[in-house]
ZAKOL-164821 format. One record per residue: residue number from 0; residue in three letters; chain; x, z negated, y of N, C-alpha, C, O, CB in turn. Coordinates in Angstrom, 3 decimals. Each point is the difference from the previous one (the first is absolute). Glycine has a CB too. Layout:
LUMVO pos code unit     n.xx     n.zz     n.yy    ca.xx    ca.zz    ca.yy     c.xx     c.zz     c.yy     o.xx     o.zz     o.yy    cb.xx    cb.zz    cb.yy
LUMVO NUM  ALA    A        X        Z        Y        X        Z        Y        X        Z        Y        X        Z        Y        X        Z        Y
...
This chain:
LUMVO pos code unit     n.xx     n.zz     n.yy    ca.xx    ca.zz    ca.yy     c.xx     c.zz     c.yy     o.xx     o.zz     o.yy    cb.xx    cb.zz    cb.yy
LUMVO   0  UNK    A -111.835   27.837 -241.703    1.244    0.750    0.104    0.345    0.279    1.464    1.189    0.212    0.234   -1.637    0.824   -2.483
LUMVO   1  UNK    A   -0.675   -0.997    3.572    0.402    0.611    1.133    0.348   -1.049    0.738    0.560    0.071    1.094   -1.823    1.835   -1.218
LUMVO   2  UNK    A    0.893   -3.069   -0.543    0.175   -1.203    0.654    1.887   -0.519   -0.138    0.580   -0.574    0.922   -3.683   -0.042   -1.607
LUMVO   3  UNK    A    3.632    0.907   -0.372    1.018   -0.084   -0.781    0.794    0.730    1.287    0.684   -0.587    0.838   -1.598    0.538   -3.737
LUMVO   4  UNK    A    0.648    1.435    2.832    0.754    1.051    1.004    0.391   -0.718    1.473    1.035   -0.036    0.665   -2.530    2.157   -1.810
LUMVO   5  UNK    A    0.189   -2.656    1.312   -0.300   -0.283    1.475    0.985   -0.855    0.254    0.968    0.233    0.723   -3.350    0.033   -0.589
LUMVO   6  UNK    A    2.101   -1.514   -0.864    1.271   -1.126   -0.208    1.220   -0.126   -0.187    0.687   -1.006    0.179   -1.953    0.571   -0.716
LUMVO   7  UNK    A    1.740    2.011   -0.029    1.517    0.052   -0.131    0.514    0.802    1.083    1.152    0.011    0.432   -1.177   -0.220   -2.868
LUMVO   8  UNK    A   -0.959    0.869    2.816    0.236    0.727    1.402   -0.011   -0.806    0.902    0.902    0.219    0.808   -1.791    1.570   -1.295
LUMVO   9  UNK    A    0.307   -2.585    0.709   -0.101   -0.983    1.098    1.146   -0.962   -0.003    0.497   -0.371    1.064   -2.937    0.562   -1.148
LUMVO  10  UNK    A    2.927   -0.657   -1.218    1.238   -0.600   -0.201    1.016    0.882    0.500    0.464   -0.255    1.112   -1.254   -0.964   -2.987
LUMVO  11  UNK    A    1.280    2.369    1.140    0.744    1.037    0.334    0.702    0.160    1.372    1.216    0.077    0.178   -2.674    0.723   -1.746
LUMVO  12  UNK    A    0.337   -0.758    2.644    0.263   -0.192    1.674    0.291   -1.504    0.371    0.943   -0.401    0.681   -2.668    2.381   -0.104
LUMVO  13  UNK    A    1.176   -2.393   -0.898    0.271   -1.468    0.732    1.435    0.114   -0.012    0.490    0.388    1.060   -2.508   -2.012   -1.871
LUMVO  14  UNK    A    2.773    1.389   -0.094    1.161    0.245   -0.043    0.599    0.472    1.625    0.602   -0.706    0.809   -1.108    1.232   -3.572
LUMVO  15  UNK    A    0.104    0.887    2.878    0.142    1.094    0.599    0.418   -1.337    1.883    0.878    0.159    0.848   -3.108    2.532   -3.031
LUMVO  16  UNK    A    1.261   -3.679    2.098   -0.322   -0.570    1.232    0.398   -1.021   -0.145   -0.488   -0.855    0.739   -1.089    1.847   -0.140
LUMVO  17  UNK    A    2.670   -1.450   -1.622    1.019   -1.634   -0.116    0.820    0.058    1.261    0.922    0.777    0.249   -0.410   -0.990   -3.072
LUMVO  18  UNK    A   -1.093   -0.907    3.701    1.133   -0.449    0.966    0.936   -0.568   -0.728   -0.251   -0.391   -1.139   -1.057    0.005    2.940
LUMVO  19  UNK    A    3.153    0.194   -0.953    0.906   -0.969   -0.017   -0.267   -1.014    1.036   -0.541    0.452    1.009    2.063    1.104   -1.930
LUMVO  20  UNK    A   -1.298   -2.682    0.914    0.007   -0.672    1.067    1.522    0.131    0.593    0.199    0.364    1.159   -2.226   -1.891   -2.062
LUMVO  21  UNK    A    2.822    1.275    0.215    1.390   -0.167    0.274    0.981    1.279   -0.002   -0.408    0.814   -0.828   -0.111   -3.038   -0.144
LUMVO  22  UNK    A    1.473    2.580    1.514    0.884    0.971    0.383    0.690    0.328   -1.649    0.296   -0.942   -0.736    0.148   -0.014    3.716
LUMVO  23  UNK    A   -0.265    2.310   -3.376    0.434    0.380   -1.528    1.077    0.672    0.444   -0.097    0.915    0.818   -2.013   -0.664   -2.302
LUMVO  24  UNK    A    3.397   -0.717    0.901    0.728    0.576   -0.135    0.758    0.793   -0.648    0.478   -0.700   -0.892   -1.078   -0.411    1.732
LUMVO  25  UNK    A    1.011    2.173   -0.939    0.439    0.671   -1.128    1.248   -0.088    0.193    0.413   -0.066    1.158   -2.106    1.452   -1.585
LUMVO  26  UNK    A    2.601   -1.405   -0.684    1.368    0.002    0.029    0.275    1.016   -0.045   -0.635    0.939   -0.482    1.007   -2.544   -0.243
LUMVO  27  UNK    A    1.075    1.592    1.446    0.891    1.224   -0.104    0.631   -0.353   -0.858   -0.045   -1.172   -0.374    0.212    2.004    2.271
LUMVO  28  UNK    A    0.822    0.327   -2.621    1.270    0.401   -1.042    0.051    1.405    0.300   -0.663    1.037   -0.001    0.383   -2.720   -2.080
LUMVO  29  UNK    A    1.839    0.997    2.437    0.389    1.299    0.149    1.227    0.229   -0.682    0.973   -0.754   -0.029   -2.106    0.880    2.042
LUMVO  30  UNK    A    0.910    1.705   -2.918    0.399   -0.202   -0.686    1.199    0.772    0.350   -0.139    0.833    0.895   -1.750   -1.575   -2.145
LUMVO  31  UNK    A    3.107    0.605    0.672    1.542   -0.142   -0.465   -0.201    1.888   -0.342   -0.026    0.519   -1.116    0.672   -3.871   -0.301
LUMVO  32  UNK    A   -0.769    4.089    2.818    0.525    1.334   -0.819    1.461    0.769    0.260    0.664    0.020    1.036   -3.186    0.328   -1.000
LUMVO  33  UNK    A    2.768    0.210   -1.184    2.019    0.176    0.124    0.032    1.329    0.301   -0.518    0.897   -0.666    1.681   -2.494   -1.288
LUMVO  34  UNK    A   -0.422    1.734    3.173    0.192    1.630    0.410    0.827    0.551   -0.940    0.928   -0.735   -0.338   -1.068    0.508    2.744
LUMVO  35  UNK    A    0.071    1.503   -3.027    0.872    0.556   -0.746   -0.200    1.445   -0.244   -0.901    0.747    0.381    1.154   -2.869   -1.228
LUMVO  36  UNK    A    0.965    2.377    0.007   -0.466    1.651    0.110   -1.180    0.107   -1.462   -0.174   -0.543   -1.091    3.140    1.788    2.299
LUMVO  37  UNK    A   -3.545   -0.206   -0.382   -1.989   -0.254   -0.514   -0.846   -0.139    0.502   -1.135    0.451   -0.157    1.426   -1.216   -0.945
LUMVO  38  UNK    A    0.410   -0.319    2.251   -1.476   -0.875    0.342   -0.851    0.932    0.729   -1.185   -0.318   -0.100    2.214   -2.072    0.406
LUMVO  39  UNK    A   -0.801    3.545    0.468   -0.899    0.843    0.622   -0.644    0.809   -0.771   -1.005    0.526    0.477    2.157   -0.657    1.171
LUMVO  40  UNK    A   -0.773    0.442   -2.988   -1.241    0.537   -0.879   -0.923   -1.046   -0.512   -1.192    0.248   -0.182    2.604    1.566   -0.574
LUMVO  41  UNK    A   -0.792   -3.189    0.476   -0.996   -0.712   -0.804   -0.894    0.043    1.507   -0.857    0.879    0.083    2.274   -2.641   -2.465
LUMVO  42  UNK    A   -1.251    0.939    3.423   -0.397    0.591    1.279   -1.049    0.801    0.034   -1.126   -0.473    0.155    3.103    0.350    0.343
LUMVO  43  UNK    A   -1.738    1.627   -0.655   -1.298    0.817    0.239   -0.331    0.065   -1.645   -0.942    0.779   -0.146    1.506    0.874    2.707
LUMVO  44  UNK    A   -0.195   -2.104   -3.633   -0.786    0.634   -1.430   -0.762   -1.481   -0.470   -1.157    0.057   -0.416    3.293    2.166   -0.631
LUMVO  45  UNK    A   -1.529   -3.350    1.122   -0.609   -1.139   -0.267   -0.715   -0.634    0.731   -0.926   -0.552   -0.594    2.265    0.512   -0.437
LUMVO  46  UNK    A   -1.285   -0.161    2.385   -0.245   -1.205    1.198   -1.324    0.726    0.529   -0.659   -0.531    0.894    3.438   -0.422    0.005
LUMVO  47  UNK    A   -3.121    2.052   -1.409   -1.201    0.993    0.764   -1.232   -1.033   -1.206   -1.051    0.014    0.639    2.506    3.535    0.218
LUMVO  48  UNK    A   -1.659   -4.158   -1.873   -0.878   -0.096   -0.890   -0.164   -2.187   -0.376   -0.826   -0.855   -0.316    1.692    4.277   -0.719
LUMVO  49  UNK    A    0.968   -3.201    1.475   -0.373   -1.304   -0.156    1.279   -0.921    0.851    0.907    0.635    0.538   -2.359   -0.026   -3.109
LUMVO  50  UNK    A    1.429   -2.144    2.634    0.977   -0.522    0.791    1.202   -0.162   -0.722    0.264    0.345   -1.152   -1.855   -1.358    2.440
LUMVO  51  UNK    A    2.364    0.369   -0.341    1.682   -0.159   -0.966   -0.324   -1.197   -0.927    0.648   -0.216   -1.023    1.395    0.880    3.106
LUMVO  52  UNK    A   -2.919   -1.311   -1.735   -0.237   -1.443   -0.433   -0.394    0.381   -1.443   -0.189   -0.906   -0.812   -0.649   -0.400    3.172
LUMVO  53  UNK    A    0.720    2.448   -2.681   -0.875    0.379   -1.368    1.571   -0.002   -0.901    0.157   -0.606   -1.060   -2.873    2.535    2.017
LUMVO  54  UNK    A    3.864   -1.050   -0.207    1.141   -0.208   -0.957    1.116   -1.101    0.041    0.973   -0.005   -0.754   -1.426    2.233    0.744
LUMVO  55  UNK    A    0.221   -3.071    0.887    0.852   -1.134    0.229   -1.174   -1.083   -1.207    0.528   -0.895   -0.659    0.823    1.477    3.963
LUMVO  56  UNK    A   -2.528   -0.379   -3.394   -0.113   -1.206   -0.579    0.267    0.257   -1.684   -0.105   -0.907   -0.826   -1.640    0.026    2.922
LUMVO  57  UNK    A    2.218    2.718   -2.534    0.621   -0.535   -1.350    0.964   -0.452   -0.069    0.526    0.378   -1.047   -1.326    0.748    0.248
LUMVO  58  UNK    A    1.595   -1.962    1.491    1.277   -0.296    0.259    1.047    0.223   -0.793   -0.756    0.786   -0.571   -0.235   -2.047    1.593
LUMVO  59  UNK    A    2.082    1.351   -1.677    1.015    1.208    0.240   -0.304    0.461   -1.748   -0.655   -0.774   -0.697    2.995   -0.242    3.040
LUMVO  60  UNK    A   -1.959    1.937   -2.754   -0.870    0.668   -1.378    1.595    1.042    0.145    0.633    0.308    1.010   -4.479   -0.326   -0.867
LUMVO  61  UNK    A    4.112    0.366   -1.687    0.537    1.452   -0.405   -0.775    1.122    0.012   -1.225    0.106   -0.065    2.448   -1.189   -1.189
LUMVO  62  UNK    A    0.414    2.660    1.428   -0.534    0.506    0.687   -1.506    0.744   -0.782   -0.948    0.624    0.476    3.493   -0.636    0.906
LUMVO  63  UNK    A   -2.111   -0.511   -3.072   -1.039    0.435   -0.663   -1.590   -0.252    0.894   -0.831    0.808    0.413    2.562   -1.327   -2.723
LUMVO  64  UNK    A   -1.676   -0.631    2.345   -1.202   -0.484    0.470   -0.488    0.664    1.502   -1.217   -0.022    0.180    1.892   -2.194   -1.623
LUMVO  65  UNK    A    0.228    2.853    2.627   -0.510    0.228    0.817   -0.033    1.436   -0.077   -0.324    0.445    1.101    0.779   -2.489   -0.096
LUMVO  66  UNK    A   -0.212    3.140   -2.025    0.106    1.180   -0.214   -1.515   -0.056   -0.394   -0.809    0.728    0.575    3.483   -0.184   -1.128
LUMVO  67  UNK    A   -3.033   -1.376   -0.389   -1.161   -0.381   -0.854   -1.080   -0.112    1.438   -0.931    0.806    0.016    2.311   -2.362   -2.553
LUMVO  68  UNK    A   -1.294    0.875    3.355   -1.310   -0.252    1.116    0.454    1.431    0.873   -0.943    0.345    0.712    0.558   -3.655   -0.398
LUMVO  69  UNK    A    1.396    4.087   -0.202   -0.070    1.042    0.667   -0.898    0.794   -0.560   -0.983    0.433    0.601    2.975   -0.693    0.127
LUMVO  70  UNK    A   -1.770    0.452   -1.668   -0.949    1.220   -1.126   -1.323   -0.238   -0.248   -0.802    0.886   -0.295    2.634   -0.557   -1.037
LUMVO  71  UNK    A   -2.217   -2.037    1.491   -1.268   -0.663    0.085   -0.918    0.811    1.127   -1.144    0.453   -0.007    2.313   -2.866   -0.727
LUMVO  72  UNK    A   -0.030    2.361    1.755   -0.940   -0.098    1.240   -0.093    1.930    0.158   -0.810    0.609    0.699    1.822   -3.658    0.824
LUMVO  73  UNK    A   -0.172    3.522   -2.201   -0.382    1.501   -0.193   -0.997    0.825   -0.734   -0.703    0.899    0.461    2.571   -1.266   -0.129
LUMVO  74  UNK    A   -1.800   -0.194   -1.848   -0.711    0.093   -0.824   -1.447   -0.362    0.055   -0.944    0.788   -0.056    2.941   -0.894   -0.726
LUMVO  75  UNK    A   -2.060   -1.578    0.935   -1.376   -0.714    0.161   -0.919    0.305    1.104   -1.214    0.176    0.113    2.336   -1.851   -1.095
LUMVO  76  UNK    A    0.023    1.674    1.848   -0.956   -0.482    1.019    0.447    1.355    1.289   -0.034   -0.328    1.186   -0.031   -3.016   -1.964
LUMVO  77  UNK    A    0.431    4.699    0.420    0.353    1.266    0.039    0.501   -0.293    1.667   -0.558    0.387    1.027   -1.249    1.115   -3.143
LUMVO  78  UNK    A    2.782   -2.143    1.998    0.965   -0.099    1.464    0.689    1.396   -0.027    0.649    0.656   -0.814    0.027   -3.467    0.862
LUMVO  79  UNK    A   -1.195    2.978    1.430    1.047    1.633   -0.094    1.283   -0.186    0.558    0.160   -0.064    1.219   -2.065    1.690   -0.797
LUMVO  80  UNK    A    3.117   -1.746   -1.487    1.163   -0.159   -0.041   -0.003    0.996   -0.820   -0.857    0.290   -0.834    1.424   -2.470    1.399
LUMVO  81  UNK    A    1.274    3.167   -0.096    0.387    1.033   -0.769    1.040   -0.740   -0.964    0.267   -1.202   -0.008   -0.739    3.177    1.850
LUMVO  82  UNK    A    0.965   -1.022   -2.606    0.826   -0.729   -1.093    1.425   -0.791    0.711    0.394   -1.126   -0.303   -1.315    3.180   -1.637
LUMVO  83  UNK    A    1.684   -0.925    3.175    0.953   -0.213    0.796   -0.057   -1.877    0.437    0.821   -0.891   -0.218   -1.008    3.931    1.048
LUMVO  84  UNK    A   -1.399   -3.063   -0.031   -0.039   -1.095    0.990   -0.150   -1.305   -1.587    0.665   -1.034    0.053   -2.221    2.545    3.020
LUMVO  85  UNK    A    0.965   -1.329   -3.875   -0.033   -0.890   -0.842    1.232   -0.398   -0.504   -0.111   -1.085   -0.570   -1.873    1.807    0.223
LUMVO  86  UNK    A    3.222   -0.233    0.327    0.991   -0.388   -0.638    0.715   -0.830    0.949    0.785   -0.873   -0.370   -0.801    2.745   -1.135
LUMVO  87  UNK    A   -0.288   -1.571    2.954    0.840   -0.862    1.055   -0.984   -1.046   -0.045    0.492   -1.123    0.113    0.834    2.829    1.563
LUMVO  88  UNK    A   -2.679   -1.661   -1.821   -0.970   -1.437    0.211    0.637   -0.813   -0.997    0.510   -1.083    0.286   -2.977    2.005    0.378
LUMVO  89  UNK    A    2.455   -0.304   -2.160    0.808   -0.575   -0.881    1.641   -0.805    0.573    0.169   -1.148    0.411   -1.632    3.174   -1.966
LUMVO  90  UNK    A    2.248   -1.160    1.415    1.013   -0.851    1.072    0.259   -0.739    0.898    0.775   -0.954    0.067   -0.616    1.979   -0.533
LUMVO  91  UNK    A   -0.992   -0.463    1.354   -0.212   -1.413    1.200   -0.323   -1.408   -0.472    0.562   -1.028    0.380   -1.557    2.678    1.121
LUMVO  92  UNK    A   -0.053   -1.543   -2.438   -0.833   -1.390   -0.557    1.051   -0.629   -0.917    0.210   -1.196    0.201   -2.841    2.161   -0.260
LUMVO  93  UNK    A    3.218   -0.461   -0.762    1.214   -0.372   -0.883    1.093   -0.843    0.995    0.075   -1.185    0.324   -0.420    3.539   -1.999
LUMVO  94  UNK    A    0.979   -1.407    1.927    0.942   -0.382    1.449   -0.254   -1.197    0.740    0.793   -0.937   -0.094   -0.712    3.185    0.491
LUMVO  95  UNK    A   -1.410   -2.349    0.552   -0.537   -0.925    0.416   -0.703   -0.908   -0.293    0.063   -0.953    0.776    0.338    2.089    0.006
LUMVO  96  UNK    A   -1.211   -1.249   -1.794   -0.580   -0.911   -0.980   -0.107   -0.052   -1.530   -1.049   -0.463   -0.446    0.102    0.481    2.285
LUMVO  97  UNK    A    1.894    0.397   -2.714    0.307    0.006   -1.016    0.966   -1.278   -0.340    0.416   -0.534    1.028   -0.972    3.018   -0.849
LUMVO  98  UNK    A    0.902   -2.953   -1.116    0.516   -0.982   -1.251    1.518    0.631   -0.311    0.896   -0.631   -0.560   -3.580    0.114   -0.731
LUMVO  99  UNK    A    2.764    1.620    1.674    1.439    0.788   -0.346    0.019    0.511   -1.408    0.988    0.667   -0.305    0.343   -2.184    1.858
LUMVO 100  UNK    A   -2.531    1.261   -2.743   -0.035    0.336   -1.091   -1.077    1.454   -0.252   -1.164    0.324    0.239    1.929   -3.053   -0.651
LUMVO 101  UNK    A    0.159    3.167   -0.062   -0.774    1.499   -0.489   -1.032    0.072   -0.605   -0.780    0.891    0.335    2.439   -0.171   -0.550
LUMVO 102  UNK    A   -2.003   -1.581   -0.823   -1.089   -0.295   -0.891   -0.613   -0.899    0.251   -0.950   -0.318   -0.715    1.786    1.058   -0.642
């Protein structure tokens, strides 16, 4: 069994010490964000936890659906947003990335 340990530990690091030989590049995207009225609450209530890239990639949704991830991110995952700032996050996201459909 200690032999087992030893070996997966020892695997484990190696890792840790993988050269590249060659230059890695990471891509940029950059993403498409729309100034609007809102955007300075989503700003300080959304952008503090996560990137814009998180709501541009549901790409455009009703406003059902983005009322629905406002309350997500209140409820679940206890974002401190007051009821006020949630209704403009709501709006902004509608406005700016919504489908134009209510439902």
């Amino acid at each position: 069994m200690m032999k087992k340990i030893i070996l997966l530990t020892a695997l484990s690091i190696s890792a840790l010490f993988a050269q590249v030989k060659s230059s890695v590049e990471v891509p940029y995207i950059p993403f498409e964000i729309k100034m609007g009225k809102g955007f300075s609450t989503v700003q300080a209530d959304c952008l503090m936890c996560h990137s814009f890239g998180y709501i541009i990639n549901q790409g455009p949704q009703s406003r059902k659906f983005w009322r629905g991830k406002v309350n997500k991110m209140i409820e679940e995952f206890k974002a401190p947003i007051d009821k006020k700032d949630a209704k403009i996050i709501e709006n902004y996201l509608f406005e700016n990335y919504g489908n134009g459909k209510e439902q």
